[in-house]
C-alpha positions in Angstrom: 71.0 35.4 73.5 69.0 36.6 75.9 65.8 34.6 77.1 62.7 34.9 75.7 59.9 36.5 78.2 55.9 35.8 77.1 52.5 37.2 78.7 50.2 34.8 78.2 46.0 35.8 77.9 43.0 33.4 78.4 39.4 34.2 77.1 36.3 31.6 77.4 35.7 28.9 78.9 37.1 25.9 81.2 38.7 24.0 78.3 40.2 27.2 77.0 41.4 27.5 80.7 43.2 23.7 80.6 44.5 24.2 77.1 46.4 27.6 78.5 47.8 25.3 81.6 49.4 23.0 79.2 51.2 25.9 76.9 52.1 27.6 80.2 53.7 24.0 81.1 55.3 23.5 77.6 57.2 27.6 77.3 58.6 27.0 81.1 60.2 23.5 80.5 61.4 25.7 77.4 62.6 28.1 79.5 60.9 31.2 78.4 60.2 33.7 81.1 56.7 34.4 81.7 55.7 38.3 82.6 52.4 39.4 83.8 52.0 42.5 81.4 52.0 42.5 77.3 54.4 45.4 77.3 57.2 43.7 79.3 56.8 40.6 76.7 58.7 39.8 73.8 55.9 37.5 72.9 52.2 37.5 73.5 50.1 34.9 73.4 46.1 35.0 73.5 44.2 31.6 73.9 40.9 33.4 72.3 37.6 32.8 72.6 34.3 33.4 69.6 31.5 31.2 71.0 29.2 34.5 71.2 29.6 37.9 68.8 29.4 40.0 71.9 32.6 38.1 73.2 34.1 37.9 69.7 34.0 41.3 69.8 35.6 41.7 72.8 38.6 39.9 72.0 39.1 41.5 68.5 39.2 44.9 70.2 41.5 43.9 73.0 44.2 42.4 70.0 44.1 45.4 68.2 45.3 46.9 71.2 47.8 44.4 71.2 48.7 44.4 67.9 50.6 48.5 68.6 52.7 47.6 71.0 55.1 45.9 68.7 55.5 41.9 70.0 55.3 39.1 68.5 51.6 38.2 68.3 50.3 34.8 68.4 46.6 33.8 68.3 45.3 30.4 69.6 42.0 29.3 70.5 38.6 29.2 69.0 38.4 32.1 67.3 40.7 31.3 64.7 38.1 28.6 63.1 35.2 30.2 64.1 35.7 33.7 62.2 39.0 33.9 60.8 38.7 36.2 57.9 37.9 38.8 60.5 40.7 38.0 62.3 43.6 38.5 59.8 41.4 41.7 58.3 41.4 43.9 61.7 44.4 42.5 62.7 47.1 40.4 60.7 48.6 38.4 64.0 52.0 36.6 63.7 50.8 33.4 64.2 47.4 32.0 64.2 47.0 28.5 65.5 43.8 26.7 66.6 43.1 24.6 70.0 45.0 22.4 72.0 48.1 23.4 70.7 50.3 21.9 73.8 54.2 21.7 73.3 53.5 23.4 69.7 53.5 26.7 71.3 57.0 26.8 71.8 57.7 26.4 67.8 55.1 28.8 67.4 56.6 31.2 69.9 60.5 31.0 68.7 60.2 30.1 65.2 60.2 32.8 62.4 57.6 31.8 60.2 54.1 32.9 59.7 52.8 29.6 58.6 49.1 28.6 60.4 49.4 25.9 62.5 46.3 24.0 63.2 46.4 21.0 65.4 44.6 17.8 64.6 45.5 15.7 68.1 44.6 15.9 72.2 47.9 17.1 73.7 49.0 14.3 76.1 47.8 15.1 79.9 51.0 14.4 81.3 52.7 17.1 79.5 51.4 19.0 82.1 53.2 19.7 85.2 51.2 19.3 88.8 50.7 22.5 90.8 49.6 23.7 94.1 46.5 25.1 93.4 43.8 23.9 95.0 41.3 24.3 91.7 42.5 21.9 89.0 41.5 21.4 85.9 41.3 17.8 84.2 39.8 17.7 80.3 38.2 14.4 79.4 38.4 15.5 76.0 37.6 17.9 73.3 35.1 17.9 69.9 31.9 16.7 70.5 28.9 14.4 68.7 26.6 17.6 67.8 25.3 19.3 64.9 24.0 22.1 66.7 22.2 24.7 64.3 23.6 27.9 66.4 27.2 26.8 67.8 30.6 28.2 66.2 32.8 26.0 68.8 32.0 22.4 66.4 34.3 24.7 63.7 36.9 24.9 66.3 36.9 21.9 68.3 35.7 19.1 65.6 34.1 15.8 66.8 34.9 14.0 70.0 38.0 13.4 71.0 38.3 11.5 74.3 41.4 11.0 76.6 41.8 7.3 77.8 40.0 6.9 81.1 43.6 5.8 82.4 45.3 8.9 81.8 42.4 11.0 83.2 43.1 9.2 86.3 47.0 9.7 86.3 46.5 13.4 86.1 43.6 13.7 88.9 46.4 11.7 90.8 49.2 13.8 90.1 46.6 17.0 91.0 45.3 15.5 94.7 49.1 14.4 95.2 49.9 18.2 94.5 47.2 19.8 96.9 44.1 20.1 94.8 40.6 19.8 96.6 38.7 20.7 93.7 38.9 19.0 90.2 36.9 20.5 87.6 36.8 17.9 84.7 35.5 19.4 81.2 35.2 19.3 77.7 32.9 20.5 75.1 30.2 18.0 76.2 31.2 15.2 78.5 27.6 12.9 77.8 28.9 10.9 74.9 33.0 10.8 76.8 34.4 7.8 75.7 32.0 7.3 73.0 34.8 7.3 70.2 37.3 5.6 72.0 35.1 2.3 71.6 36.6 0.4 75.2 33.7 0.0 77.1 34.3 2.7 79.5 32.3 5.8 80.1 31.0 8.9 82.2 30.0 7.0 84.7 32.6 4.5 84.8 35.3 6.8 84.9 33.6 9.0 88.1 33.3 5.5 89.7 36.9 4.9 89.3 37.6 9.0 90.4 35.6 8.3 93.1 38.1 5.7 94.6 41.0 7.5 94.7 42.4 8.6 98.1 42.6 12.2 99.6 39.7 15.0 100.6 38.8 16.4 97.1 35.3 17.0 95.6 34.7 17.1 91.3 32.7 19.5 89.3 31.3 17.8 86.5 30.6 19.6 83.4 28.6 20.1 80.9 26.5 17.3 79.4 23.7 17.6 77.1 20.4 15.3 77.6 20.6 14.1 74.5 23.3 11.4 76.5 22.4 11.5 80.6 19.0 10.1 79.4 20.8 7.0 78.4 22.4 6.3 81.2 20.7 8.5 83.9 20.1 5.6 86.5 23.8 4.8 86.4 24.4 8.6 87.0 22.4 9.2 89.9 23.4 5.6 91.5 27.0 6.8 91.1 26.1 10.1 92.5 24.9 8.3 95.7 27.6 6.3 96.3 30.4 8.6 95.4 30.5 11.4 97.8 33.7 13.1 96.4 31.1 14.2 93.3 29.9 17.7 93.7 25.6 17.8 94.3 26.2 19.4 90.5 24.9 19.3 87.0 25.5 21.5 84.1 22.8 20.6 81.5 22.1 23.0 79.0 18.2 22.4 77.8 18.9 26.0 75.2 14.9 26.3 74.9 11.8 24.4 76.2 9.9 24.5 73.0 10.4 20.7 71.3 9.9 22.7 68.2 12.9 25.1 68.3 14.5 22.1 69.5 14.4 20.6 66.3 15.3 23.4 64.5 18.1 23.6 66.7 19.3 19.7 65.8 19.4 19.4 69.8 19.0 15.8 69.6 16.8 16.0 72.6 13.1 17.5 74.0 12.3 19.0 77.0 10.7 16.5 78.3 14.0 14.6 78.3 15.6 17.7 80.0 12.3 17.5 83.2 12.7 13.9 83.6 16.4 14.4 84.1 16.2 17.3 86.4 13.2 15.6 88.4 14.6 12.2 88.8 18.3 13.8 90.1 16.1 15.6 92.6 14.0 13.2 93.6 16.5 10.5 94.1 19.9 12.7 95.3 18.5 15.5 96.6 16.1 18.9 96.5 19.1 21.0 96.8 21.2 19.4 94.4 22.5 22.0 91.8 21.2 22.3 88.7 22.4 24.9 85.8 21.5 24.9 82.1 21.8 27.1 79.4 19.2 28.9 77.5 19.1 30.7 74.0 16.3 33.4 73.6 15.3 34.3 69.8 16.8 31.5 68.0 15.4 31.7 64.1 12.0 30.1 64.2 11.2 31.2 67.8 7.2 32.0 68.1 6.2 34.0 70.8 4.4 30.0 72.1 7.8 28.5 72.1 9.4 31.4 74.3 6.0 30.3 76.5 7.4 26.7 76.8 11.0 27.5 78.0 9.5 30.2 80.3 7.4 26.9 81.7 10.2 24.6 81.5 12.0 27.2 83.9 8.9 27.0 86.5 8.6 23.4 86.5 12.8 22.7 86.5 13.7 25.7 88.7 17.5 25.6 87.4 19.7 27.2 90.2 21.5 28.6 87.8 20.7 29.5 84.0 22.7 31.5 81.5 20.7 33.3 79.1 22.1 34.2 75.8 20.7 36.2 73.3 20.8 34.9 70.0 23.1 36.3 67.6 24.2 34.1 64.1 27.9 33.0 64.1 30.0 32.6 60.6 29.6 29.1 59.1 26.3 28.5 60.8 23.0 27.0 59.7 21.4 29.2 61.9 23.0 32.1 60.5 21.2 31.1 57.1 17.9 31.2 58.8 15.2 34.3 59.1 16.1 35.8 62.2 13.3 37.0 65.1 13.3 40.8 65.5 16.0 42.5 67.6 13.6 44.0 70.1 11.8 40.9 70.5 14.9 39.2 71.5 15.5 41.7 74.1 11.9 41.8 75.2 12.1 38.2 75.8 15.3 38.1 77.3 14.4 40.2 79.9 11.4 39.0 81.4 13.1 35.3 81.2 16.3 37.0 83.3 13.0 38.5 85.6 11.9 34.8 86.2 15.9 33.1 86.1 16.2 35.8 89.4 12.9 35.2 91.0 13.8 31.7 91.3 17.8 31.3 91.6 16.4 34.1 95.0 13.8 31.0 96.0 16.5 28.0 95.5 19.4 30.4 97.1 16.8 31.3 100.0 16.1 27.0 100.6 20.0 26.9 102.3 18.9 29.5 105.4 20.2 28.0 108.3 21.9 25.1 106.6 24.9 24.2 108.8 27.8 22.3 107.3 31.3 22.9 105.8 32.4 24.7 102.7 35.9 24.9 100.9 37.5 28.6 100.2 37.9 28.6 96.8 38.2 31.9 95.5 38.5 35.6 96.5 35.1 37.6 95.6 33.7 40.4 95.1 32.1 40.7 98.8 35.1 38.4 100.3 36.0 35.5 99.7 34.3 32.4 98.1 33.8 28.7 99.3 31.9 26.0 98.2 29.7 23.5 99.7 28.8 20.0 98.8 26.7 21.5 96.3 28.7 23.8 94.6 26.9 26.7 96.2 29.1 29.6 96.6 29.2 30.9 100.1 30.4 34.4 100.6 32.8 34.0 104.1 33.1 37.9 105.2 36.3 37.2 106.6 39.4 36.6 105.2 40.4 32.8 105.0 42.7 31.3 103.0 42.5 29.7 99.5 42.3 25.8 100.7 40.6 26.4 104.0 37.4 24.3 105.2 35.6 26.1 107.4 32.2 25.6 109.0 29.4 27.9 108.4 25.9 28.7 109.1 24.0 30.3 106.6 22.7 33.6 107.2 21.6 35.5 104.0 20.4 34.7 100.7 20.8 36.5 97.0 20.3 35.7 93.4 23.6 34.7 92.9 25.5 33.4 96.4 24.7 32.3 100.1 26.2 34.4 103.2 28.4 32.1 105.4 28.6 33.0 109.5 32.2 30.8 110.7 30.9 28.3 113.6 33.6 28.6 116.3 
């Protein structure tokens, strides 16, 4: 029998990104042959993503597409739990399986049933072999401790679930020992990490303990609501001093800056809590240190006064970097249940927060002209390739360096959304 190729598709976001690594892992100790187009596969795969309708959308066009070329179709991911009726209406996939489906993907892919498969555990970090890639991705978890009015990804992703600091560790290891410089280490919300597992360890414990392991490498944390930094925010920003292998970088979405849409929202937080954070991390580590957040415009409830608020909240915070969503009800919802704010008021609002995001990601880019110092190539770009400095600002290097290379740069040039890097000979 001949082997089996698969083209494997990931949508969404970091953690969809890690839970692909660990199929891609589990089909090539199976010995499957992996193809880089659909139509030269006898199976495809796509790890799918629902978090927004606009992206929902997306997806479900792109596997109707899919779904004519005659392979064996299997869906994973959040999309599945988030709208799945849709799903198996527009376009009846083999297999439908949820997240974190590890070493399951290889029944999935060479069995002959149709049967759902939904799986209830964390896939074991070592299942996952190293590679050479200098980005690498490292999950503390998946689930999370919200209720969120708005969010889809709670259907799909359930309550916390933590990997064991120790295991973390072991795979950051394995990754440095392999030739990563970056670790990227994610989950649905990594505030409450730990939280379930009931040991005594934490966030903060386990970057102190990252922090001591040899090699050049920096870490992107992710995203972590303020409903938990506040608890433990001194902690934080002491273990942000004294570990220098942690990127100057937060991800902490505030979603509005009105205390009342807050509460409709079920944040678990106000935006005060979101200022003090945001103040003390610059005060105490930094003006330049990295901020991004998250912001929903028009949830149900929204008065023009609140949209004021998180327009302030932006003035007074000056996020670096802020995505703005438009709000649009997912399946399953409370806020889907709820009287929605007009369409064009949305938009309205949308734009002239975008106006103000640019106005200010421009003044914050604009603070590094001149800055002299070292960055890590990262990426290729759009305008040439991408590196990173010790606060995750991305520096646009005109020439072409290779993927791993630290150079030293001066800055130059400033937009909304990168820094120009001149080489230093």
């Amino acid at each position: 029998m001949a082997t089996q190729s698969y083209h494997l598709e990931t949508y969404g976001c970091t953690l969809n990104k890690f839970d692909s690594e660990l199929m891609e892992t589990a089909l090539q100790r199976a010995s499957l042959r992996r193809v880089d187009g659909a139509r030269d596969a006898d199976i495809v795969i796509v790890n799918t993503c629902a978090v927004k309708q606009q992206t929902e959308d997306k997806v479900i066009f792109h596997l109707k597409r899919l779904s004519r070329l005659d392979k064996k179709l299997i869906v994973t991911g959040c999309l599945p739990a988030i709208n799945r009726k849709r799903l198996l209406d527009e376009v009846r996939p083999d297999v439908v399986a949820g997240v974190s489906v590890g070493e399951g993907i290889v029944d999935l892919a060479l069995g002959n049933n149709r049967k759902d498969n939904e799986s209830q555990s964390l896939p074991p970090l070592s299942q996952r072999q190293p590679n050479s890639r200098v980005i690498h991705i490292t999950a503390t978890g998946s689930g999370c401790l919200g209720s969120c009015s708005f969010c889809g990804t709670k259907a799909a992703r359930g309550t916390l679930k933590s990997y064991p600091q120790n295991e973390i560790l072991a795979d950051v290891r394995r990754a440095v020992r392999s030739g990563a410089k970056e670790v990227w280490l994610t989950g649905v919300d990594l505030g409450p990490y730990a939280q379930d597992l009931r040991d005594g360890t934490s966030l903060v414990s386990l970057l102190r303990l990252i922090g001591e392991i040899g090699g050049y490498f920096r870490v992107r944390v992710g995203m972590a609501n303020p409903r938990f930094l506040k608890g433990y925010l001194d902690e934080l920003v002491r273990t942000f001093t004294e570990n220098r292998k942690l990127f100057d970088f937060l991800h902490i979405p505030v979603q509005s800056g009105s205390d009342e849409v807050l509460r409709v929202m079920q944040r678990g937080h106000t935006a005060g809590d979101y200022i003090d954070i945001v103040q003390t991390v610059r005060k105490e580590l930094g003006e330049r240190f990295t901020i991004a957040t998250d912001i929903i415009v028009g949830h149900p409830g929204e008065r023009e006064s609140d949209f004021e608020d998180t327009l302030d909240v932006v003035r007074r915070t000056e996020p670096d970097v802020v995505n703005v969503s438009k709000f649009f009800p997912r399946p399953g919802t409370r806020a889907k249940q709820m009287k929605r704010v007009p369409t064009e008021t949305i938009k309205e609002r949308s734009i002239r927060l975008t106006r103000l995001v640019h106005e200010i990601s421009w003044k914050r880019n604009s603070m590094w002209l001149g800055w002299r110092g070292r960055v890590l190539v990262d990426e290729r770009g759009k305008e040439g390739m991408v590196g990173r400095n010790y606060a995750y600002k991305p520096v646009v290097l005109k020439d072409d360096w290779p993927i791993g290379q630290v150079v030293p740069v001066r800055i130059v040039d400033a937009a909304t959304t990168w820094i120009l890097g001149h080489p230093l000979s």
